[in-house]
C-alpha positions as CSV (number, residue, x, y, z in Angstrom):
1,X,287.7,110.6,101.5
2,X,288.9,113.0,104.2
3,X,292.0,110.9,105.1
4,X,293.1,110.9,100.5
5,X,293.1,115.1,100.9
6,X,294.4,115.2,103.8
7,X,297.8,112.4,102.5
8,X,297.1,115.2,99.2
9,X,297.7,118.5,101.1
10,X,300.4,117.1,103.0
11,X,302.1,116.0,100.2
12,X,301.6,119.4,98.0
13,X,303.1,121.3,101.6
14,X,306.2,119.0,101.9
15,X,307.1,119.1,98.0
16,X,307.1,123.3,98.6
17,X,309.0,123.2,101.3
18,X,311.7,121.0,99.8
19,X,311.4,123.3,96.4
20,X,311.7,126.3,99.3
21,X,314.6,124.4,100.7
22,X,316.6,123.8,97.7
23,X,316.0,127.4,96.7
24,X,317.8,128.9,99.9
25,X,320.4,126.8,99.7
26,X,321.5,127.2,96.3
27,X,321.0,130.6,96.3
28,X,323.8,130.1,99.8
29,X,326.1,128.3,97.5
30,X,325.9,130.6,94.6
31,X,326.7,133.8,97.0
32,X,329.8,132.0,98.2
33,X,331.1,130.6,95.1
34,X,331.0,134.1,94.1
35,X,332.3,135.3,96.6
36,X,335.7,133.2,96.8
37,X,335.9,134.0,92.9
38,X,336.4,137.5,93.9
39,X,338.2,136.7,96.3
40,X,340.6,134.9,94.0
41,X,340.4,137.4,91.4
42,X,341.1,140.8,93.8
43,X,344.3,138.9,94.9
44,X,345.8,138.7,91.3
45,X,348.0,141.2,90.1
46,X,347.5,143.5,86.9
47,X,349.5,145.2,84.7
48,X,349.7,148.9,85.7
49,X,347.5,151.0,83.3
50,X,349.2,154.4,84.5
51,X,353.0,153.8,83.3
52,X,352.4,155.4,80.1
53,X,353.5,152.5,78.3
54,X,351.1,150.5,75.3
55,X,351.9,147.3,74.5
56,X,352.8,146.4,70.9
């Protein structure tokens, strides 16, 4: 009886720390996705909004 909690607990504890894994590692490739989009995006250029000039 002992030894079935025991295998239970266990269990419950390595199934959080695999949700608590997979958590901190998205969350890792989430921030760096992001951050190459940035990246990506600062590098563009855009039109000038100070010439005076509207498009059509």
């Amino acid at each position: 009886m002992a030894g079935t909690a025991a295998a239970g607990l266990a269990t419950a504890l390595l199934q959080m720390a695999g949700a608590w894994l997979a958590a901190i590692v998205g969350t890792r490739v989430t921030v760096d996705i992001r951050s190459q989009l940035y990246r990506s995006l600062e590098r563009l250029s855009l039109p000038s909004t100070t010439s005076g000039s509207r498009a059509p």
